[in-house]
C-alpha atoms as one frame of an Amber mdcrd trajectory, in Angstrom:
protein
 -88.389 -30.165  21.499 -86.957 -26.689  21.659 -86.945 -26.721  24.919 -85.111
 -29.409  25.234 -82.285 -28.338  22.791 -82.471 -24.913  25.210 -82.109 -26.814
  28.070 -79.040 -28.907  27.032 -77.655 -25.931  25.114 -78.087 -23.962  29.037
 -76.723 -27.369  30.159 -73.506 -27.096  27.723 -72.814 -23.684  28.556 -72.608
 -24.056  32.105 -70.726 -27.082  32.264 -68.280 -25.355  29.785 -68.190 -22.089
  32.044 -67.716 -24.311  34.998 -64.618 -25.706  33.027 -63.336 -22.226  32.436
 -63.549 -20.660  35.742 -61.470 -23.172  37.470 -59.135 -24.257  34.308 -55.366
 -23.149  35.926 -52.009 -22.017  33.903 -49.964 -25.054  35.832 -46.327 -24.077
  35.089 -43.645 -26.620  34.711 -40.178 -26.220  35.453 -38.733 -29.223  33.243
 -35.312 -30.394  31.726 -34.456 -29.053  28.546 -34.888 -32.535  26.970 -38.244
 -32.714  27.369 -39.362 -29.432  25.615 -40.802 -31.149  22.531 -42.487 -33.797
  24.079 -44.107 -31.497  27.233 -45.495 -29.260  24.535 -47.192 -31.612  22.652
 -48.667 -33.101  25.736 -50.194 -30.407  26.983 -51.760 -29.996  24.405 -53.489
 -32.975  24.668 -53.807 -32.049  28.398 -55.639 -28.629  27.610 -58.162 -30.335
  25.411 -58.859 -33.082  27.938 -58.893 -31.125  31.042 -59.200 -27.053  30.367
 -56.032 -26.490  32.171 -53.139 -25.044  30.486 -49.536 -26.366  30.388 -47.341
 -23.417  30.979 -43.442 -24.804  30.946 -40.210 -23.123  31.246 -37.632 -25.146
  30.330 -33.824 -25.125  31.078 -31.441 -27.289  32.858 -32.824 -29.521  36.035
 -29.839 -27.656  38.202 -30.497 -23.976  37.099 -34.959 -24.693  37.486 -34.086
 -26.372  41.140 -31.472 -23.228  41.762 -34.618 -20.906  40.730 -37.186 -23.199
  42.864 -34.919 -22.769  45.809 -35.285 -19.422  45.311 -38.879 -18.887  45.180
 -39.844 -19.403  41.613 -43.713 -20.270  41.219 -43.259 -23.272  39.787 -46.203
 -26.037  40.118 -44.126 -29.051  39.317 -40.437 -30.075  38.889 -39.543 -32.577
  36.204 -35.928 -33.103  36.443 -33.401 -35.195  33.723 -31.494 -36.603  37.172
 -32.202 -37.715  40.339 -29.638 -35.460  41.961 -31.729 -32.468  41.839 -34.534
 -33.597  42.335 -33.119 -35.283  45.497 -31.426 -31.958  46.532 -35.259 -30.115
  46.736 -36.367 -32.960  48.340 -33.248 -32.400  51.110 -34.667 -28.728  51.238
 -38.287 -30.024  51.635 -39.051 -28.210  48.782 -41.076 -31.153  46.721 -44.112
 -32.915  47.731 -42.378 -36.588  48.586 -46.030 -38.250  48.191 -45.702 -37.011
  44.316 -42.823 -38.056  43.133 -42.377 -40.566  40.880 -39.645 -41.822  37.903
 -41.186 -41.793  34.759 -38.499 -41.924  32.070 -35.049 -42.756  30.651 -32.931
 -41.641  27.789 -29.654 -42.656  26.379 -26.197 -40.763  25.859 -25.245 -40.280
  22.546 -21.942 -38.732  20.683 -23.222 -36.473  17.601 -21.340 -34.296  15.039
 -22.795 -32.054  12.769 -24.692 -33.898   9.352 -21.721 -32.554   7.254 -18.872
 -34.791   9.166 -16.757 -36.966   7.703 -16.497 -39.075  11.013 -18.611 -42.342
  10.792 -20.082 -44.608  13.275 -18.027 -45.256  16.017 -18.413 -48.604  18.234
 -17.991 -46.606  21.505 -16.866 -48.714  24.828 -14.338 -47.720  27.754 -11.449
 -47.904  25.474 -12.916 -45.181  22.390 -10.488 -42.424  22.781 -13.016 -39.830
  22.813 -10.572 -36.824  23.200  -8.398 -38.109  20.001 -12.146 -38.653  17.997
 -12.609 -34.729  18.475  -9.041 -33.661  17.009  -8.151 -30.217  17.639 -11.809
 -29.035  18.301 -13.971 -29.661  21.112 -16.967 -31.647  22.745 -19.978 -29.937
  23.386 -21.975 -31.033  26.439 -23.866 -29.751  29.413 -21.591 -27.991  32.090
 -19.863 -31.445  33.708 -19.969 -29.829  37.437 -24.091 -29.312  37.324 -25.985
 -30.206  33.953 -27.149 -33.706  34.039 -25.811 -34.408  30.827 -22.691 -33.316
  31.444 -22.784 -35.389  34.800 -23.480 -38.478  32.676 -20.749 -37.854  30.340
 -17.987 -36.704  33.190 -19.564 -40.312  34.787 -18.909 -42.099  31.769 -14.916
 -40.927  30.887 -14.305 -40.967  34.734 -15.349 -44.447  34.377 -13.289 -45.467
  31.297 -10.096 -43.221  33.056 -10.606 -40.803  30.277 -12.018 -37.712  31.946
  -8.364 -35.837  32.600  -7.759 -36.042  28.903 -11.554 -35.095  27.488 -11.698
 -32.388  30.562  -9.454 -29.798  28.761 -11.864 -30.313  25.579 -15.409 -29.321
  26.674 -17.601 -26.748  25.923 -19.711 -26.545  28.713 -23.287 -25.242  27.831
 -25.734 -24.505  29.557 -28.397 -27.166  28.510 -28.337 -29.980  26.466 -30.549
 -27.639  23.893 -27.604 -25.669  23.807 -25.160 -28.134  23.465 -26.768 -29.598
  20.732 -27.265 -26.064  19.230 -22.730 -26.030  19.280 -23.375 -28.918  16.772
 -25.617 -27.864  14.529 -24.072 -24.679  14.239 -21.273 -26.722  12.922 -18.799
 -24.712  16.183 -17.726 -28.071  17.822 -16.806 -31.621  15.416 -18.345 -33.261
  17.940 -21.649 -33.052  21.298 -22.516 -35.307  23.534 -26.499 -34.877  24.492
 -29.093 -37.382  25.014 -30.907 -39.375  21.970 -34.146 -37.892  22.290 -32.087
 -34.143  21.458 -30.323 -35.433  18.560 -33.668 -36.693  17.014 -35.414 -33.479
  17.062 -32.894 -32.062  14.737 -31.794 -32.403  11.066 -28.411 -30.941  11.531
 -26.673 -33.443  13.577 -25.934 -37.140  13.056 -25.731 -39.786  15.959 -21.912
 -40.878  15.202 -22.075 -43.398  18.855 -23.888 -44.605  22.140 -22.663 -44.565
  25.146 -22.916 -48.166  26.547 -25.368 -47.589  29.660 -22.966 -49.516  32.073
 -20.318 -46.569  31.581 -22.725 -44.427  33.775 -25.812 -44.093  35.823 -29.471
 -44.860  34.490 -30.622 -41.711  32.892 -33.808 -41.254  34.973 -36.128 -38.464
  34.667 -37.927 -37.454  37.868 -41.388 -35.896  38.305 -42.902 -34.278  41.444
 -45.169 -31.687  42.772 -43.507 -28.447  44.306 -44.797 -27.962  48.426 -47.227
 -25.922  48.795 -48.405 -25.498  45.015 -50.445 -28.910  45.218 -53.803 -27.371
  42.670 -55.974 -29.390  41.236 -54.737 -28.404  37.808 -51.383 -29.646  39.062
 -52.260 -32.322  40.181 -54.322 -33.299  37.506 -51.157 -32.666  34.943 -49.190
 -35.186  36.962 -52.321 -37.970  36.370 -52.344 -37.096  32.993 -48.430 -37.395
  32.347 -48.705 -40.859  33.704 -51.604 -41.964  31.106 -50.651 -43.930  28.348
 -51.880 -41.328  25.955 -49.050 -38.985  27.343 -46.721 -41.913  27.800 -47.310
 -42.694  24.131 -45.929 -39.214  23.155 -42.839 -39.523  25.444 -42.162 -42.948
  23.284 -43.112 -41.084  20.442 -39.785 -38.911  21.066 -37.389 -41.572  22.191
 -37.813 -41.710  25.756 -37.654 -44.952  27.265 -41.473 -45.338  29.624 -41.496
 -46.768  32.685
């Protein structure tokens, strides 16, 4: 009997030093957005597979400028398709990875103390006249998805030349939303997932989704840095344990 419990404690210790020796840091480069939801799944990801979800997370266009440039990231999960499609021009993804795994919506927040309520928003809203004298927080219109979306949207709706003069172009949606809750802009426009994280805002509207493109979240492996721990993250991201988590935040699953 005690030989037994030595050989399957031997047994246990092996398989768990096995684990160990090959368990990788996989580091993500992923869209603001997904910060809360990423964490928690990998740490569901560490428990089920020993590897270890290292992220750093910013806006898809500054992580695919740093990529570009040689960062070691593992994977690229983007908030658009037009950067992940601009490492894929520069053969800098592995095409056989990539697949769309999410979707969000666009949302127009103020900060919990405002005395603006719900607003029905369609072409016609006059966003610039909603925000008074102050301004809209978003991501910068020219590269962060966000702010793509939202320049989509009010080009769309043949608003953009009068809302133009009113952003405040952040770096990230996380820092967008971080103009709002700081109370320094009436009014942000971020995705819904964002404004449900925090206590500080209020959603005020949503963006119809026919004023502007699907909001579609990208996932691939980088060339060249195709591990087995990376690989394995991108299985376990498309499990319905992980997919459960991203629904858990708002995302809309694929």
């Amino acid at each position: 009997m005690l030989k037994r419990f030595l050989g399957a404690a031997a047994g246990l210790a092996m398989g768990l030093s096995a684990m160990t020796a090959h368990a990788e840091d996989v580091l993500v480069f992923a869209a603001a957005s997904l910060t809360n939801a990423l964490n928690e799944i990998g740490e569901q990801f560490t428990t089920k597979t020993g590897h270890t979800l290292k992220a750093s997370y910013a806006a898809s266009s500054a992580l695919a400028k740093q990529v570009e440039q040689g960062a070691p990231a593992q994977v690229f999960a983007s908030a658009d398709l037009k950067w992940m499609d601009y490492l894929a021009s520069q053969k800098l993804i592995n095409p056989d990875t990539r697949f769309n795994l999410l979707g969000n919506t666009l949302v127009l927040v103020a900060p919990l103390e405002s005395k603006l309520d719900k607003v029905e928003l369609s072409p016609k809203t006059n966003i610039a006249a909603l925000a008074g004298d102050g301004r809209i927080a978003t991501g910068n219109p020219d590269s962060v998805p966000v702010g793509l979306y939202f320049k989509q949207a009010m080009e769309r709706a043949g608003q953009w030349q009068a809302v133009a003069p009113k952003i405040a172009a952040a770096d990230s949606v996380r820092a967008a939303l971080a103009f709002v809750e700081r109370g320094e802009v009436p009014l942000g426009v971020v995705y819904a997932t964002d404004a449900a994280v925090t206590k500080k805002v209020k959603v005020v509207g949503v963006f119809p989704d026919a004023m502007h493109d699907p909001i579609v979240y990208p996932f691939a492996l980088i060339t060249g840095k195709e591990t087995p721990g990376a690989k394995a993250l991108l299985e376990f991201i498309r499990t319905n344990q992980a997919k459960g988590v991203f629904a858990k935040y708002g995302f809309k699953v694929n």
